[in-house]
C-alpha positions as CSV (number, residue, x, y, z in Angstrom):
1,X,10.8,-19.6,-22.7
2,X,11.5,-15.9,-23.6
3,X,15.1,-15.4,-25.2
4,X,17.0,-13.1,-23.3
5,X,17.1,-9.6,-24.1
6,X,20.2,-8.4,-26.2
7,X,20.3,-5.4,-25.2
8,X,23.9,-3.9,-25.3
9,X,23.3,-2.5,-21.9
10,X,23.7,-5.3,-20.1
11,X,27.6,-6.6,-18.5
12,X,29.6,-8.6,-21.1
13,X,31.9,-11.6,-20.0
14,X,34.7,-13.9,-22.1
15,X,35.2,-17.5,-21.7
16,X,39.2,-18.1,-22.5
17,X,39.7,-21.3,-23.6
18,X,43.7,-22.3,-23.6
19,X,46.0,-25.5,-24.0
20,X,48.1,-25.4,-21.3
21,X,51.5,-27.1,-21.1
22,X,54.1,-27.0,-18.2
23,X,55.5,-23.8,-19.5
24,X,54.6,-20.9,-17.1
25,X,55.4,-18.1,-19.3
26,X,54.2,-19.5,-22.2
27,X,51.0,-19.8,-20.7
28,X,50.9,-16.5,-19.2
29,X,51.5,-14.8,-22.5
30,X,48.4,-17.2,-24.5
31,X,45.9,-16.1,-21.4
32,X,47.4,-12.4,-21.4
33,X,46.7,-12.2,-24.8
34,X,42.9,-13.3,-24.6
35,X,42.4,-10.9,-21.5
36,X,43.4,-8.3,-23.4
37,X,41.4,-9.3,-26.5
38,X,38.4,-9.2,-24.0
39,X,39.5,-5.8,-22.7
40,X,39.7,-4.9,-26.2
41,X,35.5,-6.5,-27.0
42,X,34.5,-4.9,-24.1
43,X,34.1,-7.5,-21.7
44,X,33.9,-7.1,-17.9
45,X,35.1,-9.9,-16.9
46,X,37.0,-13.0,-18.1
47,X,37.1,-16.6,-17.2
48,X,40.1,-18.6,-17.0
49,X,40.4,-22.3,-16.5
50,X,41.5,-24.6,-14.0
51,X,45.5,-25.5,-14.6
52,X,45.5,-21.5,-16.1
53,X,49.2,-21.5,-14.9
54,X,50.2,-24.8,-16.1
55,X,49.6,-28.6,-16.8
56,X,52.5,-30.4,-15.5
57,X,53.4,-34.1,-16.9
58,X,53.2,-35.8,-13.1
59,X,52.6,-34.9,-9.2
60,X,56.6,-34.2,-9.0
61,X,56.2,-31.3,-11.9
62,X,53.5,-30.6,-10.6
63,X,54.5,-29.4,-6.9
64,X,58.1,-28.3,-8.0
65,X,55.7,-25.5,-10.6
66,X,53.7,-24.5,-7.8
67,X,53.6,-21.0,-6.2
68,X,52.2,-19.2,-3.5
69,X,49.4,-16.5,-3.5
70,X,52.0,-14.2,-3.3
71,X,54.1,-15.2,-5.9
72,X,55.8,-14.2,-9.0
73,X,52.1,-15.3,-11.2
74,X,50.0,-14.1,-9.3
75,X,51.8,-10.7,-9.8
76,X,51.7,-10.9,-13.2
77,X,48.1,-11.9,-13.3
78,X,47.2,-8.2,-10.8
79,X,49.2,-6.6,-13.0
80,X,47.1,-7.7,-16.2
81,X,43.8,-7.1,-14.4
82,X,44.6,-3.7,-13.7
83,X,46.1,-3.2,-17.2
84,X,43.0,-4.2,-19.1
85,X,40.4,-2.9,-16.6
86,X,38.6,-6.0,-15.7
87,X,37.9,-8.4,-13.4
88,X,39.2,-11.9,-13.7
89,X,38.3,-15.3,-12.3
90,X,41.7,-17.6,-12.6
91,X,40.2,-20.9,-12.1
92,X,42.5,-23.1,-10.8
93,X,46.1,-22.3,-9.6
94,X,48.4,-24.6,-7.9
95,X,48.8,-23.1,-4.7
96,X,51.5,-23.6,-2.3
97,X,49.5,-22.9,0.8
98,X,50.3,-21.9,4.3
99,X,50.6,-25.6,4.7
100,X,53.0,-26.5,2.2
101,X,56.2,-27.0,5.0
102,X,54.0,-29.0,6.6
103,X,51.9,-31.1,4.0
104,X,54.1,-31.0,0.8
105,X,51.0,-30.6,-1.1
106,X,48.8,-27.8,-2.6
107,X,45.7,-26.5,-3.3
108,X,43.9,-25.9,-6.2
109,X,42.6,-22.6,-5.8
110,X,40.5,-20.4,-8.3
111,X,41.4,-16.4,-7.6
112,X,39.1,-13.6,-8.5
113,X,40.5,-10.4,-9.0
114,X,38.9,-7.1,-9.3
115,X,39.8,-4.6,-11.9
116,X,42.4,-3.0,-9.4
117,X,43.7,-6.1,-9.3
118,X,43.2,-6.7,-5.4
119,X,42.1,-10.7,-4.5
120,X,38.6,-10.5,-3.6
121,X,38.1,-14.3,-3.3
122,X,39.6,-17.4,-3.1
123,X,38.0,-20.9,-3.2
124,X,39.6,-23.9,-3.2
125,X,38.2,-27.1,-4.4
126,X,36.3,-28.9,-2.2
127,X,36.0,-32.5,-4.6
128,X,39.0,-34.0,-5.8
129,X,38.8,-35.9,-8.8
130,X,40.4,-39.8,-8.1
131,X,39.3,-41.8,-10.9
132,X,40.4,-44.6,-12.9
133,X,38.1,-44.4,-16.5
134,X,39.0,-46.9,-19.2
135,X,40.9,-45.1,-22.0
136,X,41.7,-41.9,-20.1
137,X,44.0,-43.1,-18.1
138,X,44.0,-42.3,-14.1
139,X,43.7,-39.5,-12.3
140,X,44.6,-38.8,-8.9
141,X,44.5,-35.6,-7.5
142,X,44.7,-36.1,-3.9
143,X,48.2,-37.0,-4.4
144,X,49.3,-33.9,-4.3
145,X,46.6,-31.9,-3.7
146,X,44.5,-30.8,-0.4
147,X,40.6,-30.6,-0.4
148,X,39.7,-27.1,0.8
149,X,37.3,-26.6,4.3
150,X,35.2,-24.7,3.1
151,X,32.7,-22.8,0.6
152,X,33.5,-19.4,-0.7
153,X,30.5,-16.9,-0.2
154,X,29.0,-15.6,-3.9
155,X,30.9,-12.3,-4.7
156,X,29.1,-9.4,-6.5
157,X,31.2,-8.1,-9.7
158,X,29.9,-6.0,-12.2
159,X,28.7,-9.0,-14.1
160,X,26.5,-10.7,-10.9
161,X,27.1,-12.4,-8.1
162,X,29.4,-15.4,-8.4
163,X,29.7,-18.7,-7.2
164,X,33.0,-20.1,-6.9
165,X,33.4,-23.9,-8.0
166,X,36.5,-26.1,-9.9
167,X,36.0,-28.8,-12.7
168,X,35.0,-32.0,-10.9
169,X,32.6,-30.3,-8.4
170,X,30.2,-29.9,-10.8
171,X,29.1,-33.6,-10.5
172,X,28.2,-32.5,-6.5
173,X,24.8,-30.7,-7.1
174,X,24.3,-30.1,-3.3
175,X,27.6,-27.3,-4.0
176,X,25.6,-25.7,-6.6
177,X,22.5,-25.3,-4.2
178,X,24.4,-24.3,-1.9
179,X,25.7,-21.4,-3.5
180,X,22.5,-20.1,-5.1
181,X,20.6,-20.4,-1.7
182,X,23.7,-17.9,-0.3
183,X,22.9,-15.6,-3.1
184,X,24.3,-16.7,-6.5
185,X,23.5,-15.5,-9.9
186,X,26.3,-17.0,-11.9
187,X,27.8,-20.5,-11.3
188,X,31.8,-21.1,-12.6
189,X,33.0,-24.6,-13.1
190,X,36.5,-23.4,-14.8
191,X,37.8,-27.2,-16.2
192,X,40.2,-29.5,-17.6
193,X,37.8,-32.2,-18.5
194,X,39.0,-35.5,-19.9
195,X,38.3,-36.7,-23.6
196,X,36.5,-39.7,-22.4
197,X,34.0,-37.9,-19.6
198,X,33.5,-34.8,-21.7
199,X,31.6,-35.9,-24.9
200,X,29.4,-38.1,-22.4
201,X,29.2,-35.4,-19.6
202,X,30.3,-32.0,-19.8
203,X,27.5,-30.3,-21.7
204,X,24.4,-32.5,-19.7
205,X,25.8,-31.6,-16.4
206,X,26.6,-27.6,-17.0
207,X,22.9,-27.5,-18.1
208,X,21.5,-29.7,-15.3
209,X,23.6,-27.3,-12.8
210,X,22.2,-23.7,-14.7
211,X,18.7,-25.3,-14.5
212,X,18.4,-27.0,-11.2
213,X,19.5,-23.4,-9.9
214,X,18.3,-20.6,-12.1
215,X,21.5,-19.4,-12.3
216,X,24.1,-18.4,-15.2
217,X,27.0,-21.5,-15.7
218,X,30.2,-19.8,-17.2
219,X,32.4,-22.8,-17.9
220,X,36.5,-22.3,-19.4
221,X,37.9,-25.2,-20.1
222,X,41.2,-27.0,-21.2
223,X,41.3,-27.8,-25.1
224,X,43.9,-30.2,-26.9
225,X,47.2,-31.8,-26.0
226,X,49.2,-30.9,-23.2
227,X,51.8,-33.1,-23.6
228,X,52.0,-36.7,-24.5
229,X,50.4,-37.9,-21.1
230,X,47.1,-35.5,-21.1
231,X,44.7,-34.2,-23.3
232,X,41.5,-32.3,-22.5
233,X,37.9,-31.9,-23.7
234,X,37.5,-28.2,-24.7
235,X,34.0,-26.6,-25.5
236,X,34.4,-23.9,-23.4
237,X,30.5,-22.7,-23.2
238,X,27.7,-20.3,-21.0
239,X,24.4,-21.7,-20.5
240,X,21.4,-19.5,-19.4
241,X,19.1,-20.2,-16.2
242,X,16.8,-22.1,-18.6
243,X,19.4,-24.8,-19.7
244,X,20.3,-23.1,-23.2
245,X,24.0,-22.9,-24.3
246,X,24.4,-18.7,-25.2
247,X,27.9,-19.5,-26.1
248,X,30.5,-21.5,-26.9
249,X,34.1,-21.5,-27.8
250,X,35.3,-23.8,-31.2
251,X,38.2,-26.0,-31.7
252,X,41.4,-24.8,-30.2
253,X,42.4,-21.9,-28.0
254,X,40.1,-18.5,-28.8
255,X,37.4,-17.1,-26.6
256,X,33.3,-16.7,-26.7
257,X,31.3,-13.9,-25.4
258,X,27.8,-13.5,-23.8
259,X,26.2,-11.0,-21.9
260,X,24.8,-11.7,-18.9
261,X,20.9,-10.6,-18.0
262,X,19.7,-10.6,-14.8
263,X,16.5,-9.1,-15.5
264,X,15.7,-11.9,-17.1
265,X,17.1,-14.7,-14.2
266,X,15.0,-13.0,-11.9
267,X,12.2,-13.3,-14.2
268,X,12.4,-17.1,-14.4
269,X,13.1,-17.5,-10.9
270,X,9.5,-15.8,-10.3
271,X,7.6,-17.7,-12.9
272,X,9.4,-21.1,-11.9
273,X,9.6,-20.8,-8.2
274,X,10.8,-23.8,-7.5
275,X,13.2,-23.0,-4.7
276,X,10.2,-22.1,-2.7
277,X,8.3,-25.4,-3.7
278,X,11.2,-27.4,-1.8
279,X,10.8,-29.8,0.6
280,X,13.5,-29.2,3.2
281,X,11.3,-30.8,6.2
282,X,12.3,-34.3,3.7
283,X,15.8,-33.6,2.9
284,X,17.4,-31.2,4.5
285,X,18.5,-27.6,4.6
286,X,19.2,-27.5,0.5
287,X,15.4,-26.6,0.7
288,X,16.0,-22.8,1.9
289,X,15.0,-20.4,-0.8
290,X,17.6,-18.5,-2.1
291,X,18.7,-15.1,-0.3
């Protein structure tokens, strides 16, 4: 297949890869610092990852660190937007939700924010990730988090239109259907994938995802040691609608660049129509062509 055009026309984005720790501020001023390195490249928009605002060592941490929408973070995060002119996609906050008086849990939420800085979507993760894998230790989510209800409709930004997703819902390719069929250009799985799924996994399923739809996968992810209880996987990448990796971050915090062409998406999508060769009278209503 054709390699996609390079022309310096078309919208730039940044994948921010970070190590995050339970130190708010700390972590605000590592992101803040490769949203305005984007700013500076020229980018568009930038991709944070899931657990942006913090990795804390246990549930407890974990729910006394949490915020609301309207909090103190969030601020700081409209406030950078708006400084560096570009729209950004915080991929997973701990949000204390409407709920919380009742629940004593959270959500895990991934924001976009326009260049204004105004919240023009919020989606909160649908799968939760409760596994036990030898030599990563367990994880369980749900104890203090609650699944969200719902799907976010794709939003257009100067980049394309985006899907909303979080980490672990990448192994669910029904979501990523789902959201091309509404209208989706550009898939993001922002991530703190473990050392033990992520050689094995992370790369096969962000290609399976951008080929099974024809759409862009813009993946930030968690890199290194947290603390002494977590580490993540890293490799922070994009991968075109024809399965090829564009970009990809190296070892350690930094960010990658690729620019997105949608001229060519809708190219492939017209030579490899296979939306319209599904077979929805078999399984369902994941065989509606995309909108």
């Amino acid at each position: 297949m054709a390699v996609s055009s390079s022309s310096w026309d078309l919208p730039l984005v940044a994948v921010c890869q970070v190590t995050s720790t339970p130190d708010k501020q700390q972590n605000f001023q590592a992101c803040a610092e490769l949203v305005r390195e984007a700013a500076r490249l020229g980018a568009c928009l930038a991709f944070l990852p899931e657990a942006f605002d913090f990795i804390a060592r246990d549930p407890a941490e974990t729910l006394h660190l949490s915020e609301p929408l309207g909090g103190k973070l969030l601020g700081e995060y409209t406030q950078l937007a708006r400084e560096c002119g570009l729209w950004l996609s915080l991929g997973g906050f701990h949000e204390r939700g409407q709920d919380w008086e009742q629940t004593q849990k959270i959500y895990n939420c991934h924001v976009l924010l326009n260049s204004k800085g105004s919240v023009v979507a919020t989606y909160r993760k649908t799968h939760l990730c409760d596994v036990e894998l030898p030599g990563q230790g367990p994880m369980h989510e749900s104890n203090s988090t609650m699944p969200g209800p719902s799907l976010e409709s794709p939003v257009s930004t100067p980049a394309g239109k985006i899907g909303l997703a979080i980490c672990y819902d990448m192994r669910f390719p029904e979501l990523s259907l789902a959201l091309a069929q509404a209208g989706a250009e550009i898939l993001t799985y922002p991530s703190a994938f473990g050392s033990v799924t992520g050689p094995a996994h992370w790369e096969v399923l962000l290609r399976a995802r951008a080929i099974e739809t024809q759409c862009y996968v813009v993946a930030a992810a968690q890199c290194g040691r947290h603390h002494e209880k977590r580490a993540s996987y890293g490799h922070s990448m994009v991968v075109d609608p024809w399965g090829t990796v564009v970009a990809r971050c190296s070892e350690g915090p930094g960010l990658c660049l690729a620019r997105i062409d949608l001229s060519y998406l809708r190219q492939l999508r017209q030579h490899l129509p296979v939306f319209q060769h599904r077979r929805p009278d078999i399984y369902g209503s994941l065989g509606h062509p995309p909108s």
